[in-house]
Each structure stands twice: as C-alpha cells, then as structure tokens.
RODO-2510 file (C-alpha; in nm, 4 decimals, decimal comma):
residues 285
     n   res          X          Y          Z
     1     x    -0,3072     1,7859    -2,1024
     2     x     0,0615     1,6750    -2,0417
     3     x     0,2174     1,9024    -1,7948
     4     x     0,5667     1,8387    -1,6530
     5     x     0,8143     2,0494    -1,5337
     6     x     1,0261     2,1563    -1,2480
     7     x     0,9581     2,3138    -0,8957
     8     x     1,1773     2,6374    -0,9918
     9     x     0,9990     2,7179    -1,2726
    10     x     0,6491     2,6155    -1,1511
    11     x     0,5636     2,5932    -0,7936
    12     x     0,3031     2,3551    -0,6020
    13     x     0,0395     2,6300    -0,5041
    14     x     0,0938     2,7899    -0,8905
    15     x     0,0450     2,4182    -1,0112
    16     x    -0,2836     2,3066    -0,7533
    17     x    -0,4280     2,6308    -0,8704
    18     x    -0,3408     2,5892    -1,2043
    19     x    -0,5522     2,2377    -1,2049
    20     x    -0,8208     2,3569    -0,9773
    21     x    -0,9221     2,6526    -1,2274
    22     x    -0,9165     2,4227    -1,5603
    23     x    -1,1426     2,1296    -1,3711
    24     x    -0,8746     1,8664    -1,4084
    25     x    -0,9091     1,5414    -1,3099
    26     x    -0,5664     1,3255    -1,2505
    27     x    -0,2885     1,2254    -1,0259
    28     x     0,0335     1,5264    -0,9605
    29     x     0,3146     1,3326    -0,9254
    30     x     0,5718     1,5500    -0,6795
    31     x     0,9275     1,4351    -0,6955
    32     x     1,2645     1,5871    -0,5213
    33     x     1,5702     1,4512    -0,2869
    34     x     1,3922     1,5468     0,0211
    35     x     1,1065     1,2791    -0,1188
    36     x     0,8026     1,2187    -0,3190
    37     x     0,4011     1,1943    -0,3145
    38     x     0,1386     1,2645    -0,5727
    39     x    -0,1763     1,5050    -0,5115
    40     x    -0,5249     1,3363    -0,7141
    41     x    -0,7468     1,5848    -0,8523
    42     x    -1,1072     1,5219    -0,9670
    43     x    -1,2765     1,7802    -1,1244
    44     x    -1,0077     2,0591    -0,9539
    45     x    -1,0840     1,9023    -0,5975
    46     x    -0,8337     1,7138    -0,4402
    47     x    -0,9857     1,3584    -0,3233
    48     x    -0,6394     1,1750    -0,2093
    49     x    -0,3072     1,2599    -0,1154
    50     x     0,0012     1,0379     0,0337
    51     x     0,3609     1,1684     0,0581
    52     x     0,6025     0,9972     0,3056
    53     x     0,4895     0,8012     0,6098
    54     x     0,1466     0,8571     0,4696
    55     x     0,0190     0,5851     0,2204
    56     x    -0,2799     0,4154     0,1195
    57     x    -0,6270     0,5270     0,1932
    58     x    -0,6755     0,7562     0,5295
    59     x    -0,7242     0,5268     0,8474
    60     x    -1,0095     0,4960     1,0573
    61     x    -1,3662     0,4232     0,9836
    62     x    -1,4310     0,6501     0,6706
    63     x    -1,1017     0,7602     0,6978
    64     x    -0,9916     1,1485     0,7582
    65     x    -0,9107     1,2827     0,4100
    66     x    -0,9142     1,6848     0,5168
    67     x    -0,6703     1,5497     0,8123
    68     x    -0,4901     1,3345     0,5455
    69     x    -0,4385     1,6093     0,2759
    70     x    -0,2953     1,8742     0,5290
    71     x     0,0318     1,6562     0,6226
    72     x     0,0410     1,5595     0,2611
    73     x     0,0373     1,9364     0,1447
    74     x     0,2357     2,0229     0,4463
    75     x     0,5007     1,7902     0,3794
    76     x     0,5272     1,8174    -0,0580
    77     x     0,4648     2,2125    -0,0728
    78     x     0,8307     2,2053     0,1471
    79     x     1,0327     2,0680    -0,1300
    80     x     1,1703     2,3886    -0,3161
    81     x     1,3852     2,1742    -0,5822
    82     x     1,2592     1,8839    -0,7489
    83     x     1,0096     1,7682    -1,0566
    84     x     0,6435     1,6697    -1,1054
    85     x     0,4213     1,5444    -1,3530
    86     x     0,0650     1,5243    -1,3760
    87     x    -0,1285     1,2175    -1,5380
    88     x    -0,4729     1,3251    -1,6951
    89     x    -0,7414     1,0477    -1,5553
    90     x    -0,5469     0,8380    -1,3474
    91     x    -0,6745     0,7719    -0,9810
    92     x    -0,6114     0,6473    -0,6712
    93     x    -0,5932     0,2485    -0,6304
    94     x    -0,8935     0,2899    -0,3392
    95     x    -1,2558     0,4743    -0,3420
    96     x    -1,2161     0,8313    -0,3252
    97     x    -1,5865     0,9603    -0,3118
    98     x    -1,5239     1,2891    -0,1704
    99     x    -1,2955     1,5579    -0,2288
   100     x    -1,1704     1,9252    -0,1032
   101     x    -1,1465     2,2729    -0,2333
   102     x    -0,7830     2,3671    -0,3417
   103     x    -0,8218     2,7448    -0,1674
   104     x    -0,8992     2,5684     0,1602
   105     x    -0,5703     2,3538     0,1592
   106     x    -0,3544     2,6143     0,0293
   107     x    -0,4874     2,8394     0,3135
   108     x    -0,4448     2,5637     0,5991
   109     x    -0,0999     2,5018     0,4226
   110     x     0,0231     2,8499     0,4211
   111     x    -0,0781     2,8867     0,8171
   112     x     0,0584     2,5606     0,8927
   113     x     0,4053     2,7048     0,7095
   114     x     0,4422     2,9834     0,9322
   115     x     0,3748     2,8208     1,2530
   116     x     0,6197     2,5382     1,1674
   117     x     0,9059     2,8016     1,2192
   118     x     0,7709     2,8260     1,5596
   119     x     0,7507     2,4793     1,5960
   120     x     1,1259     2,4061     1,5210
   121     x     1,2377     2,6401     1,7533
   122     x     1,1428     2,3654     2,0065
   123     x     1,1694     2,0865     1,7993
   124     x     1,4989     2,1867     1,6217
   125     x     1,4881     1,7798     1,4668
   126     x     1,2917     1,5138     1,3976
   127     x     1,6321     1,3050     1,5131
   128     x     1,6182     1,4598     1,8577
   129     x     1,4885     1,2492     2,1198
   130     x     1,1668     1,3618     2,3399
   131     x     1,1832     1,1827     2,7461
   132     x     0,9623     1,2375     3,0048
   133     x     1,1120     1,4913     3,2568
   134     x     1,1681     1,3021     3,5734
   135     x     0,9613     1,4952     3,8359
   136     x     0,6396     1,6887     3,7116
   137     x     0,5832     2,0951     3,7109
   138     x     0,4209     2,1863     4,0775
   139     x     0,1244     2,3762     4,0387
   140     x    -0,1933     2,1618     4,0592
   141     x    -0,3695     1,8952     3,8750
   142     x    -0,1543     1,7957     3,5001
   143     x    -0,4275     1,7643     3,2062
   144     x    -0,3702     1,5898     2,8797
   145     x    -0,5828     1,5843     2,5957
   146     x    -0,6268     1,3025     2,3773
   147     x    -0,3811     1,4038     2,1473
   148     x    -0,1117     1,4667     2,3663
   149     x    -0,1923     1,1439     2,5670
   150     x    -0,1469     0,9270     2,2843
   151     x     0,2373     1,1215     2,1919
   152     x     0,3357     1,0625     2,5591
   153     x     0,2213     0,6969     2,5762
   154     x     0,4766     0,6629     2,2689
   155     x     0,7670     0,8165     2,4538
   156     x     1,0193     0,5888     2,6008
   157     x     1,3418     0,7944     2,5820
   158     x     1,5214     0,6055     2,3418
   159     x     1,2900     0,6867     2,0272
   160     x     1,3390     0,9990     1,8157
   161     x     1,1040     1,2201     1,6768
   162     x     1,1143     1,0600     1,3357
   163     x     1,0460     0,7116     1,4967
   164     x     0,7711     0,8476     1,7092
   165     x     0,6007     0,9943     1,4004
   166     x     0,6167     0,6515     1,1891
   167     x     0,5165     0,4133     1,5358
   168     x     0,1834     0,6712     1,5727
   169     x     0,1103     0,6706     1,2217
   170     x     0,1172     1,0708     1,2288
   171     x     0,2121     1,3828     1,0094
   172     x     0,5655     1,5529     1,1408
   173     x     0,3556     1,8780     1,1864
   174     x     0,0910     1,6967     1,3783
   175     x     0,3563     1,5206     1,6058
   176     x     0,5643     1,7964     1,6341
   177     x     0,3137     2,0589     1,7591
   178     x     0,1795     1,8482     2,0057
   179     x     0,5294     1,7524     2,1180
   180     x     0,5771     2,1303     2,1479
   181     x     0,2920     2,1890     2,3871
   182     x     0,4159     1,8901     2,6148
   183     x     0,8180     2,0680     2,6084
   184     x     0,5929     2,4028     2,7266
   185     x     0,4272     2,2562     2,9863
   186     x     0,7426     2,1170     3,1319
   187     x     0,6272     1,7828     3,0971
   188     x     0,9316     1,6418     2,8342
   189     x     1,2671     1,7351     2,7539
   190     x     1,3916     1,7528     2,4091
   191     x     1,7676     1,5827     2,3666
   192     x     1,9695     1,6731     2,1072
   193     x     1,9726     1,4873     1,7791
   194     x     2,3604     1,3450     1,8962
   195     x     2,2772     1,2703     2,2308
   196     x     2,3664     0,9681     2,3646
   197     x     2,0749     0,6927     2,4689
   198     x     1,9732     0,7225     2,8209
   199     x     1,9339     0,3534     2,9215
   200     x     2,0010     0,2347     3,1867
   201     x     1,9409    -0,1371     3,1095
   202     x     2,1579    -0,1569     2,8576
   203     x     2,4081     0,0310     3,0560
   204     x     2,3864    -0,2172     3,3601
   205     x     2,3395    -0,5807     3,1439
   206     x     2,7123    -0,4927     2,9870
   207     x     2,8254    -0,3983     3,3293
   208     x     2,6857    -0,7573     3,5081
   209     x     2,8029    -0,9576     3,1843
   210     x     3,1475    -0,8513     3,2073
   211     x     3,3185    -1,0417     3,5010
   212     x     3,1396    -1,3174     3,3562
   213     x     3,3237    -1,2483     3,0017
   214     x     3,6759    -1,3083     3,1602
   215     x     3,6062    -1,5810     3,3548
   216     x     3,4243    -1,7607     3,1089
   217     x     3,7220    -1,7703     2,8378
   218     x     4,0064    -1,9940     3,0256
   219     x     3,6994    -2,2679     3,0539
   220     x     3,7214    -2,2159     2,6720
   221     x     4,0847    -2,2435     2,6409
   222     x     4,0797    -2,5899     2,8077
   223     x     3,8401    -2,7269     2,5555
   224     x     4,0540    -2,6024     2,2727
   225     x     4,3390    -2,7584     2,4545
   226     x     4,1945    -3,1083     2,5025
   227     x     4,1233    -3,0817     2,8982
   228     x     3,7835    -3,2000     2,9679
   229     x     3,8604    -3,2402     3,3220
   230     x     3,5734    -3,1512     3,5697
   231     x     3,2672    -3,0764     3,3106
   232     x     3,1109    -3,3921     3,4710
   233     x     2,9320    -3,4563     3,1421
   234     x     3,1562    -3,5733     2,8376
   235     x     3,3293    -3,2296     2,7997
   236     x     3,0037    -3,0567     2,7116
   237     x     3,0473    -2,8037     2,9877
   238     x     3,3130    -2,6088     2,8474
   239     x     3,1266    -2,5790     2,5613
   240     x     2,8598    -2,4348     2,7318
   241     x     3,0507    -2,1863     2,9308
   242     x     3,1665    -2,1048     2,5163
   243     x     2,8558    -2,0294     2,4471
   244     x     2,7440    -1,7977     2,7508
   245     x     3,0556    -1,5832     2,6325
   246     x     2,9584    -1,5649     2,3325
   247     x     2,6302    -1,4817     2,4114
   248     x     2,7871    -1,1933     2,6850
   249     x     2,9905    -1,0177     2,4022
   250     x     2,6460    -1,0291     2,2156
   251     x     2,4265    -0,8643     2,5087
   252     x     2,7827    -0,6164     2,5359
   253     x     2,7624    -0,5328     2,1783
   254     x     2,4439    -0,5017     2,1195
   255     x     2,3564    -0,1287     1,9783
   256     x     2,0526     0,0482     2,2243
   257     x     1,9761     0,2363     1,8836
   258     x     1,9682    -0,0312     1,6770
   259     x     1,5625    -0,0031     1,6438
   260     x     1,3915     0,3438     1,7387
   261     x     1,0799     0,2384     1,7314
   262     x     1,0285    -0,0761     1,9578
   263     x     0,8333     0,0459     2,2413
   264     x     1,0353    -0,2285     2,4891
   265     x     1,3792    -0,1690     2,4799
   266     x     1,4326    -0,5367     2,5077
   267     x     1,2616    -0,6025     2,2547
   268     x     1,5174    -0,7586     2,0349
   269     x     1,4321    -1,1300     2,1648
   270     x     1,6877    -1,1263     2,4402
   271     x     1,6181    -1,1990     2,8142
   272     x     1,8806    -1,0245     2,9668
   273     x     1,7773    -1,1783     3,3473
   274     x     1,8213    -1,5198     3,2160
   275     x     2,1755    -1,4271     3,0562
   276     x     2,3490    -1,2705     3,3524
   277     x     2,2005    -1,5859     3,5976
   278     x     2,2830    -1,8447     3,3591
   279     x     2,6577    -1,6500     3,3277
   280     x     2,6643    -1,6644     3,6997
   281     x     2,5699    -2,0721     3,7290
   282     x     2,8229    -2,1074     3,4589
   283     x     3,0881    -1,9215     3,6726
   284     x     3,0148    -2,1488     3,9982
   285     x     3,0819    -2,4466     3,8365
***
C-alpha cells in the first residue's frame, strides 16, 4: 500500500486507525514546520515512535516504549498542517519486540490534549524560565516525588523550559506538568519568555573587570609607542597587561545565555576568580 497525503485532508488519529484496522506493518513518516517523527506499525500495533528530542530506542534497561509513544503521539498529533507518508515493511534501526494497541494511545493522547490547555496556562512557554522561589511556602514539612525532584535538581535560573526538557531527556508534556505542580506548590516561579537572566555572577565579574579595563589600556599604549620602561622583563609586561584587557572585554562580553543548558553557569572554561586577581596584580605593577 502507498499512502501519502496531507494532514488537512487526512488526520493522524484517521491515519493510526486507518493502519491499525488493515494490520499494517511499516514506518508513518509525519512531516510539518513545527517538526517531524515517524510512528512504526507492526501488524496495526505501534512498536516505536521518536519525534523531536526523542530518538533512538527508549532509555533505560528495557527501555519504556508505552512512556516513549505518549510524548511521541503527544508531540506529532499537534501538528495540524504538514505531510506524511507511510513505508510498507520498513522498521526501526533497533529491536522492537513489543508493541501497543492504537485505541490505547489515541485515548492517552486525547486526555493528554485537553489537560495540556491547562498546563499552558502556567507554563505559557517552553522559552520561559522556571527559578526556585527564594524562601519556601510556610506550612510544614515540603515533599517531592521522584519526578519532581529530578525537574528541580535541573533548575538553575538561567535555563528555559525548552533547555530543561532536552538536559533531562524528557517529553514537553512530561516536563511541563511536573513543572506545573512545583509553580502550585509555590515552590518555583515561572519568568517570562523575555525576561532578562538573573545572574548575579555574571552581573558582578563585568562590574570587578571594569576598573581594571581602563587602567589596563595606557600600559598598552606605551608598548605600541615603543616605551618599555618599568616592565622589568624585556617589555613583556605590557604585553601582558594587553592581554588581561583583552581577556576583561571577553569576561564583559560574554553572553549569560549563550548556552541554556550547562548546569554551571561558568561553565564556558573561564575562571572568573583567577581573571579579576590576575587584573588586579596587573594593575599594582
């Protein structure tokens, strides 16, 4: 059977069903500008799945395909415009022993549709930013589960949601939920997609670097100028008081957003402590 078409004429649950009912075994290639992901079928089951962040085989020992196949039907049966083809006998590139009944996803996918717009209400983004709130509810005792532990632990204020999804290796609707029971419980704040970063560090290394900056640049305007006088070593030091500037404007430019998902924030290779003290020796000489 060669089936191809697009999502206006032919939707996803007309399609699984469609497949399902005439015991079709093959891969249902899903494309559209929002993304892409294919659906394999054996028999009418559904053994594999990956759209988005969500590739390869499912991870973990044995792997969670019923977990697997919700955030990939979750995440292709929202694309309203786009194309898809199915292939007749072609399967996934990994073992895919088992499979599951198309009425059970559809259900689950339905369910999970109508408590998404629920869901967005607190989560209006996956470019907002989630932070820890800086003093905890009063009330008693706070109780995470394992689920929302694992979210918080990859919170450091500076990472959006669609970062936070990719770093835990989790579906948006997955994330998103559980980062909806933390906002209700008062334990995180949700910042708006065009907020700016709240960090201090890179705030305060600018802030130390600067005197440094403008002190720094007559010792490199005597070098240019042929005055070596004072560097005590062959007129190397003005060259090195050169190159702490240089490294200052770097620290001064250097974009807090640049990488969402590092967990350190100085994680970009720099030891800002080493910078601002060897700017400071440079300035006492």
């Amino acid at each position: 059977m060669a089936l191809s078409g697009t999502l206006d004429t032919l939707s996803l649950p007309e399609l699984c069903d469609l497949l399902s009912g005439t015991s079709k075994t093959g891969a249902l290639h899903v494309r559209s500008e929002a993304g892409q992901g294919v659906l394999w079928f054996a028999s009418g089951k559904v053994c594999a799945g990956e759209a988005g962040g969500q590739t390869g085989p499912p991870p973990g020992p044995g792997g969670d395909l019923l977990e697997r196949l919700h955030d990939v039907c979750f995440e292709l049966f929202r694309y309203t415009e786009g194309s898809f083809e199915f292939e007749v006998d072609r399967r996934p590139s990994w073992p895919a022993e088992s499979s599951v009944d198309v009425t059970g996803l559809l259900a689950e996918t339905e369910r999970r549709m109508a408590e998404w717009r629920e869901i967005i209400a607190v989560i209006p983004s996956v470019e907002a930013r989630p932070r820890l709130v800086p003093q905890p509810p009063a009330g008693g005792p706070i109780t995470l589960d394992a689920a929302q532990w694992r979210v918080v632990t990859g919170i450091d204020g500076r990472r959006r949601v669609s970062a936070l999804i990719r770093v835990l290796d989790g579906g948006e609707f997955s994330v998103c939920k559980v980062l909806k029971s933390l906002v209700q419980a008062g334990l995180i704040e949700i910042d708006a997609a065009d907020a700016p970063v709240p960090t201090a560090t890179a705030a305060a290394v600018p802030a130390a670097a600067e005197p440094a900056k403008q002190e720094a640049a007559p010792s490199a305007s005597s070098a240019s100028s042929g005055d070596g006088d004072g560097d005590g070593g062959g007129g190397r030091a003005p060259k090195t008081r050169e190159k702490n500037r240089v490294e200052a404007e770097h620290v001064a430019d250097a974009d807090p957003e640049a990488d969402d998902e590092n967990l350190d924030p100085l994680a970009d290779g720099l030891d800002r402590g080493a910078v601002v003290a060897l700017l400071t020796s440079a300035r006492s000489k």
